[in-house]
C-alpha positions, 0 to 999 in steps of 0.5 A: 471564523472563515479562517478557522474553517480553511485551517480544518479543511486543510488538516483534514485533507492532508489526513485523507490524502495521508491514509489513501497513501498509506492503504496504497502503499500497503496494498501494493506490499500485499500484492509484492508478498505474493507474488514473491510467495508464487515465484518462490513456489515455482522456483521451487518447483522447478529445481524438484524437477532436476 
């Protein structure tokens, strides 16, 4: 039975670690899209000016 639980320890881990991969990857797609979004307003402004 001791196996057993070292197979299931390591399955869970790997889908933790997995989601926590998953959300950073996300987050940091967040964080790209505006700034992204915040260079293009003042490009944007910027071409308004001349």
């Amino acid at each position: 039975m001791g196996d057993m639980m070292y197979l299931v320890a390591g399955y869970a881990v790997f889908w933790i670690v997995s989601f926590v991969f998953i959300y950073s990857l996300v987050s940091r797609q967040r964080n790209l899209q505006k700034s992204l979004e915040m260079l293009e307003q003042l490009a944007q402004r910027d071409a308004d000016k001349e």
